[in-house]
N, C-alpha and C positions, 0 to 999 in steps of 0.2 A: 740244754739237755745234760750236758758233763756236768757232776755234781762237783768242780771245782767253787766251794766259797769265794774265792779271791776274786773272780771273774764273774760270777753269777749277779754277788752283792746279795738287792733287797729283789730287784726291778720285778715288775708286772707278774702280768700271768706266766712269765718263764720257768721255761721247764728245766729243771734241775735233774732230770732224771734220762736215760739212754734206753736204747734196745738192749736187751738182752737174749741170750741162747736157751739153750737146752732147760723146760723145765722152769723157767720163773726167772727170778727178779732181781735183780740188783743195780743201783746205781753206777752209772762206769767211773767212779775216781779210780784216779791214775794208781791211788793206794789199795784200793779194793780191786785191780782187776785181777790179781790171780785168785782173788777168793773163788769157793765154788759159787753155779747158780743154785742158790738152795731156796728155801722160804725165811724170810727178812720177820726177826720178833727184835724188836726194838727195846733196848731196855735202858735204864738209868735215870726217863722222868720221873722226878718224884712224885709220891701218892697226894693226892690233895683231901684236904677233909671234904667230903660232899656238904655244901650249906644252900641255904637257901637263895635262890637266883636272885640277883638283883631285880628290882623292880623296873619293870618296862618303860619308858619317858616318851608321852605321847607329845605334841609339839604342832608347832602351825606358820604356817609359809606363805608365801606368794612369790613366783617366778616367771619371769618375763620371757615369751617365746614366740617368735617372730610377730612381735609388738600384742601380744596377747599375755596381760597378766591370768597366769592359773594360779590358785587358790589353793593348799595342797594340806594337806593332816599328815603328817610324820613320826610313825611309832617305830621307837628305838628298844628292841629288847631279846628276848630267847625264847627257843620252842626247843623240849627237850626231848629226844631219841632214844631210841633202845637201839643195841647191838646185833639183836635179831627181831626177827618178824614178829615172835610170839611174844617176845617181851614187852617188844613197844608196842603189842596192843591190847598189853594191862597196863600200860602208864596213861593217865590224864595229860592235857594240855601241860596242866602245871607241874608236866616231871614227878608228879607222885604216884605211886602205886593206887589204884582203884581200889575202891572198895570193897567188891566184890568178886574180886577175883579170885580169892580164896589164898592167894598167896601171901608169905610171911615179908613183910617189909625188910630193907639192910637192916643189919645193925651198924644205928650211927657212929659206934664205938668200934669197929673194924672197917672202915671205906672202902681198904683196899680186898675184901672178899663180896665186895656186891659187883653184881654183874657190872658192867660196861656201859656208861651212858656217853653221850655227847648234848652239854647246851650250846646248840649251834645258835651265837647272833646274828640278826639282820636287821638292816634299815628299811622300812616300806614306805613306800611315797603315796599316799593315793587323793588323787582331784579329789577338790567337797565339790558336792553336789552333781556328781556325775549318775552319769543316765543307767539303769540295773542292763549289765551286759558288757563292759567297759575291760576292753583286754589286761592282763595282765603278767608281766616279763620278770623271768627270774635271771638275776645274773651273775658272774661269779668269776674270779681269774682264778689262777691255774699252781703253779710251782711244777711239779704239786709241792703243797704246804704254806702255797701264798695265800694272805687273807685278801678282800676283795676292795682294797681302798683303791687301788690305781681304777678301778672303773669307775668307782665310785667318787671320786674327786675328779676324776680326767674325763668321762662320759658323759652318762646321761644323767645324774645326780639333778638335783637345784643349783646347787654350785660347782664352783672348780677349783682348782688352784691354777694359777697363770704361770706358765714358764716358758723362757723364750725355745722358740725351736732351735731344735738343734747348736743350741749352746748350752755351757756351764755357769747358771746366774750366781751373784754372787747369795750369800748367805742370809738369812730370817733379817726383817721381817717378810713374806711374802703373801702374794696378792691373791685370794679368795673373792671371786664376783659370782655374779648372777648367773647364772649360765644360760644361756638362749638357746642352747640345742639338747637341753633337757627332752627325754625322749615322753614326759608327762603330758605333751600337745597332745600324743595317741593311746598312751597306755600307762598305768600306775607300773611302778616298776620297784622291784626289791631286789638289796645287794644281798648277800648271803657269805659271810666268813667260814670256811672251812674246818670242819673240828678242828682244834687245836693251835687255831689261829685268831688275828686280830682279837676281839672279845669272848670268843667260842672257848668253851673248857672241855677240854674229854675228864673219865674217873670213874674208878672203876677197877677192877681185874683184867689185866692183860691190856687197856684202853689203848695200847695204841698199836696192838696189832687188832683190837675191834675196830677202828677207822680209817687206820693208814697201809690204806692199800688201792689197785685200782677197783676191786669187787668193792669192800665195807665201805669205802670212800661213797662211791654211786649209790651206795644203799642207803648210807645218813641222810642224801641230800634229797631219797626219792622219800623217804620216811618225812624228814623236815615240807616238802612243798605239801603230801597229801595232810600234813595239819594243821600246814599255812592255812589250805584251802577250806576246812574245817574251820580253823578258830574265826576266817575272816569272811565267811559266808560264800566263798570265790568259787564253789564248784563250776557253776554253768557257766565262767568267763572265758572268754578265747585265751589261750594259755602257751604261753612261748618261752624257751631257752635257750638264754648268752653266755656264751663261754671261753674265753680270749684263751689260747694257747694251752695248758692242760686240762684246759678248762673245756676244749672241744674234747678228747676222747671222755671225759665226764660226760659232759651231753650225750655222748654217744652209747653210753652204756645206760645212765641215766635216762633217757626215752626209750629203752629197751626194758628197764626194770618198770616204768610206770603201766605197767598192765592197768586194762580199761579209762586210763588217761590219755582220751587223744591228745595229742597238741597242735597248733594251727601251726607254729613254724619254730623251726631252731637256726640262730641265727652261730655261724663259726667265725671269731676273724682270729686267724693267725691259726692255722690249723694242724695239726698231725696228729693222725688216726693211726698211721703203722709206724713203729718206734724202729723199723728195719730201713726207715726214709730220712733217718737224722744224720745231719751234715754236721752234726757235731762229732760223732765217733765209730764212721764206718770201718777203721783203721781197724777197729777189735770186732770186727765182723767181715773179716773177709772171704772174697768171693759173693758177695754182696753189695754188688758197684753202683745201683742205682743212686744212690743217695748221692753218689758224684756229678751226675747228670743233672739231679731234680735241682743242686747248689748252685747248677751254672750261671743259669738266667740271674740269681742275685748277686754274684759275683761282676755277672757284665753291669747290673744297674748301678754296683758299688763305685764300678772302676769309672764309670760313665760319671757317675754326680761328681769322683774326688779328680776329673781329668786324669786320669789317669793308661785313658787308654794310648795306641800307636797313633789311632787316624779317629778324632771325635765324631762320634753321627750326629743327624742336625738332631733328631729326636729320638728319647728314649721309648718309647712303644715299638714302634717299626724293629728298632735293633733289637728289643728283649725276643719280635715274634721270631726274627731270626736264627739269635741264639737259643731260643726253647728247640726250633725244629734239628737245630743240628746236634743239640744238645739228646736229644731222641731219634737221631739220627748214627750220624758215623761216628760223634764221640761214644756212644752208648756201646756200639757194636766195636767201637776198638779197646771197649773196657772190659767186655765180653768175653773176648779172644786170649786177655791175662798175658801168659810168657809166649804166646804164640803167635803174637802182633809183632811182624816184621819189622823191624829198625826204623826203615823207611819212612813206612807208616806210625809211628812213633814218633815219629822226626816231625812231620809234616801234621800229625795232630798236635803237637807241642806248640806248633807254630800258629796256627790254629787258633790253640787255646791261649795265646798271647795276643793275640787280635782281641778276642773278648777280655780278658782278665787285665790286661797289664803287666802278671806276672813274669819275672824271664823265661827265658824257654831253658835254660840251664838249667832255673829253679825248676822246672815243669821238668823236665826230663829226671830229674832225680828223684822225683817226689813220682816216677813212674805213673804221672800224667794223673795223679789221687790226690786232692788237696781238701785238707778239712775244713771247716769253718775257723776254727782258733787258729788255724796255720793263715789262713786267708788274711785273716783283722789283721795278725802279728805281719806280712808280708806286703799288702798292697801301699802301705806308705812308711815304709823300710827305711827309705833313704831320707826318709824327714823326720827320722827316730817318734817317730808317731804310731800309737795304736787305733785301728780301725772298729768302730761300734760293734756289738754283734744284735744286741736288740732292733739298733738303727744302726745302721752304719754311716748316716751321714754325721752322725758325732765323733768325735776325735779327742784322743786325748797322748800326752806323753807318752812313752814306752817306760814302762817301769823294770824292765831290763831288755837293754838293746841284743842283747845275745843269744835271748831266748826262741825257741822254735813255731810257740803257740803266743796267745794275746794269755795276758797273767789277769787281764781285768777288763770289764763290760765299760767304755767310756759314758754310756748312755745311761747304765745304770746309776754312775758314780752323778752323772749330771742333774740329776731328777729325783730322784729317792730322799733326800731332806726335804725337800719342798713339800712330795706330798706325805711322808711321813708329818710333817710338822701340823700342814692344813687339817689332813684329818684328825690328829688331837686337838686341835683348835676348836674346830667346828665341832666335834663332838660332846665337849663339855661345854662350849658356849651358847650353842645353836640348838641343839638336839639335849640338851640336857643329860645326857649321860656318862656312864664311866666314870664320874669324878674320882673314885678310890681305888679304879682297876688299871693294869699294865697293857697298852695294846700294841698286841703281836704280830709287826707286818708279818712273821712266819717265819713255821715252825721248825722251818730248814735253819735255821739259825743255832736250832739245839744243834749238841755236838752228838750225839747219838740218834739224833734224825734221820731214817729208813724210809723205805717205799716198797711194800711187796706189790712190784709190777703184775703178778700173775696174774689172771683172767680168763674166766670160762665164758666163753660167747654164748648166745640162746642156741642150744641144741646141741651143742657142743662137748666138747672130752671136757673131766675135769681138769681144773687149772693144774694140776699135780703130774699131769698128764701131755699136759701141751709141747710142742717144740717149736721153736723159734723163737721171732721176738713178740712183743706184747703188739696184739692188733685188734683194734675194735670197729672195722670200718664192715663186720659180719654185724656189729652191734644195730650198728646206725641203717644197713639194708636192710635189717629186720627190723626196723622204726618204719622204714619208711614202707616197705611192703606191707604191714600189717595195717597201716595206716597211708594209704596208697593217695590220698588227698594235702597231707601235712606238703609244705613246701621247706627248701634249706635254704637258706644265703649264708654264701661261702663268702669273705672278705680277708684280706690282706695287705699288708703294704710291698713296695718291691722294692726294699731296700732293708726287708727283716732277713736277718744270717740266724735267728733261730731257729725259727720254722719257714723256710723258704717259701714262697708263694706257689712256685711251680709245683712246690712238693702236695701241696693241700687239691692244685688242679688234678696233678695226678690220680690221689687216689679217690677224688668224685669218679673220675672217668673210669675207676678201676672196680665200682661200687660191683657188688653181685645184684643186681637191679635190673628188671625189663628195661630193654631201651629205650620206649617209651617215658619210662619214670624219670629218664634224666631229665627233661623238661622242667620236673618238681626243681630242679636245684638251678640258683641266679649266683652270679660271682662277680665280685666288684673289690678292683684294686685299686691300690692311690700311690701316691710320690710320697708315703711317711716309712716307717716301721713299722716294727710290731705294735707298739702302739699307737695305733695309728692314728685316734686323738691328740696326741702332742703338738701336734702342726692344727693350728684355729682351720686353716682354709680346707682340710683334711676333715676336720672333725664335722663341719660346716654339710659337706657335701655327702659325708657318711650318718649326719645325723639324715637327711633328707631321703636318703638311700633305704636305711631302716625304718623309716616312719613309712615309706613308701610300703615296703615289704609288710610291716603289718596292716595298713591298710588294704591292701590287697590278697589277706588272708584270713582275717577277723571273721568274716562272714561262714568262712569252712569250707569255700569254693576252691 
């Protein structure tokens, strides 16, 4: 969530983006926090000339999934968006103005005065010869500003890239195979790159305050599926969305915006809906202590895999249920109390919180019993001049200054990010035939003037202009599911992710504004990885079965 570069890297769906206050949006670097919260206009990408989209590269496969070869058709290309609602529906499939709509085409000779477009790329997978009815899964990681190759090489693709868990292998060539938990057994599935990311181009006027935001973002992606569903005849298919880490409040707004599109289910792993829950930077939100509680539980699972605790449990489940209850128990209530929590008690939760953490209780007492995620990495193995993961924490890496008070850099990211940077250009222009002449952009966070207007109007809600607090869309996703009182969620996590804590995603299901009843709609299943939680085969294995399960058992609209 802290938009520090150094630390973030490339990796997955990580969110590079914090809560914010009063009024909207801004990312928490250390260097922007005293800016105001104002509305974020991004400037200094250059204009691109509009040309004509690359041509689509359709392609053909076979993958092998629990000893079943599927036969698969694979089109590699773009569907082009408008900025607004009226726009994009005078553009045809092919990004061109209709005919008849009476309106004046750009002029090719000024690009930068035509409205706003995004060519969002995607790769769609769909079985030959499947039966009319055959579900179909859109999926997409997060940043925001990440494009969607870590799901898309790590998941449910045809293939993968192999890398060992929770190590740093050494450098290319690396290992691209067949993938047997291709989620293709139950559903044709398509990645989806984010405007402005991996192969996707915005352009246009003002283009990247028309996409990069939490409202325009959800709106390319709800524009791009309804002409998926068009271009590819897919109206009447059972219809689901994946979204790894910024990638769930996307879903979340995103199934809010697709008016008259039911969906049969949305699948979240690594979740957070309210940016007021990130253990990345409650420090510049105080008086807002929850996010210290919801960190605990990952904190104990950290200290528990690196040994690090006082006295080890035989097993990690029992101890996390332990530490979730006191963690929303008496730690929460003596967070509660601020300057008015007696010594004592101060004393004795420090002690407490050294039973679960490992941390010392001197550290713990100065840190006024408040420890962030970056402070946690940079702390829990201190004395081994080692930094703690924050995607995973069971990876490790050097300390790149032993002095310092937070983790300078993500050990997981730095461990994994060649590999599948490398597979997916590989396999891109050998396998799928495309891109040969273009740049592809794990993301867009990488520009140095890269922004995020957080702000967001919920359904029925004040405008964004208007709002106070931090960015929450968990009103988005109650209004998905009451309108749509049949749709089911599976919530998924690892418990060893320090981005989006696991506790924190339980929390705020339990927190939904939803009949009690409705909670039934929603299944939650965690593992022994990270965030992402595919990394680990025996992970990915048991979460492929999990999901396949999940839409089996929803396809029908029951």
């Amino acid at each position: 969530m802290l938009m520090n570069r150094m630390w973030i890297g490339m990796s997955a769906g990580v969110l590079l983006v914090s809560a914010v206050s009063v009024m909207g949006a801004t990312a928490q670097d250390k260097k922007d926090a005293d800016k105001k919260a104002e509305k974020v206009v991004v400037t200094g990408t250059p204009v691109v000339t509009p040309a004509e989209p690359p041509a689509d590269s359709t392609t053909e496969g076979s993958v092998t999934v629990g000893g079943q070869a599927i036969a698969y058709k694979a089109v590699a290309g773009t569907l082009t968006v408008g900025s607004t609602d009226s726009q994009d529906a005078m553009l045809g499939l092919d990004g061109k103005m209709l005919p008849d709509t009476g309106e004046k085409a750009p002029d090719p000779e000024k690009p930068e005065e035509a409205t706003a477009t995004a060519r969002m790329f995607y790769v769609a997978y769909f079985k030959k010869d499947a039966k009319p009815g055959r579900p179909v899964m859109f999926l997409y990681n997060g940043g925001p500003g990440s494009a969607s190759m870590w799901l898309h090489m790590g998941s449910f693709g045809p293939r993968r890239v192999v890398t060992t868990d929770a190590q740093h292998d050494e450098g290319a060539p690396y290992k691209i195979v067949n993938n047997e938990y291709s989620m293709l057994d139950v559903t044709d599935v398509v990645f989806i790159d984010a405007p402005g990311t991996g192969f996707s181009r915005i352009m246009g006027k003002d283009k990247e305050k028309a996409f990069w935001g939490t409202d325009p973002d959800a709106h390319a992606f709800e524009r791009f599926i309804r002409r998926f569903l068009t271009k590819y005849d897919r109206w009447n298919s059972p219809k689901y969305l994946f979204g790894e880490s910024y990638g769930t409040p996307r879903s979340a707004v995103l199934s809010a915006d697709l008016q008259n599109v039911d969906l049969n289910g949305i699948v979240l792993l690594s979740q957070i809906l309210s940016f007021d829950n990130s253990i990345d930077g409650p420090k510049w939100n105080p008086g807002v202590d929850q996010a210290y509680a919801l960190g605990l539980p990952t904190f104990a699972a950290s200290a528990f895999y690196h040994h690090k605790l006082p006295s080890q449990p035989a097993a990690l489940e029992p101890f996390l249920a332990e530490v979730e209850q006191y963690a929303m128990g008496d730690y929460m209530s003596a967070l509660l109390k601020g300057s008015e929590l007696p010594d004592a008690s101060k004393q004795a939760v420090a002690e407490k919180l050294h039973q679960y953490t490992g941390l010392p209780v001197t550290y713990l007492l100065r840190a006024n019993l408040r420890v962030t995620g970056g402070a946690f990495s940079k702390q829990l193995q201190l004395d081994d001049e080692t930094t703690t993961g924050r995607l995973d924490t069971r990876y490790k890496g050097p300390d790149l200054d032993p002095l310092s008070s937070d983790a300078e850099y993500d050990p997981q990211s730095n461990a994994i990010s060649s590999a599948y940077t490398a597979a997916l250009n590989q396999y891109m222009r050998t396998e799928l035939k495309y891109g040969q002449d273009q740049t592809y952009k794990p993301g867009a966070y990488v520009d140095p003037d890269f922004t995020w207007d957080l702000r967001h109007q919920a359904p029925g809600g004040p405008p964004a202009n208007f709002q106070e607090g931090g960015t929450n869309v968990m009103p988005d996703l109650a209004f998905t599911m009451k309108s749509n009182p049949k749709m089911k969620v599976m919530l998924a996590g690892g418990y060893f992710d320090l981005a989006t804590p696991y506790f924190e995603g339980k929390f705020e299901m339990h927190h939904l504004q939803i009949p009690q009843k409705m909670q039934a709609n929603i299944s939650y299943h965690y593992y022994q990885s990270g965030h992402m939680v595919y990394v680990n085969e025996d992970v990915l294995k048991q979460f492929h079965a999990d999901v396949a399960a999940f839409v089996r058992g929803t396809e029908d609209g029951k």
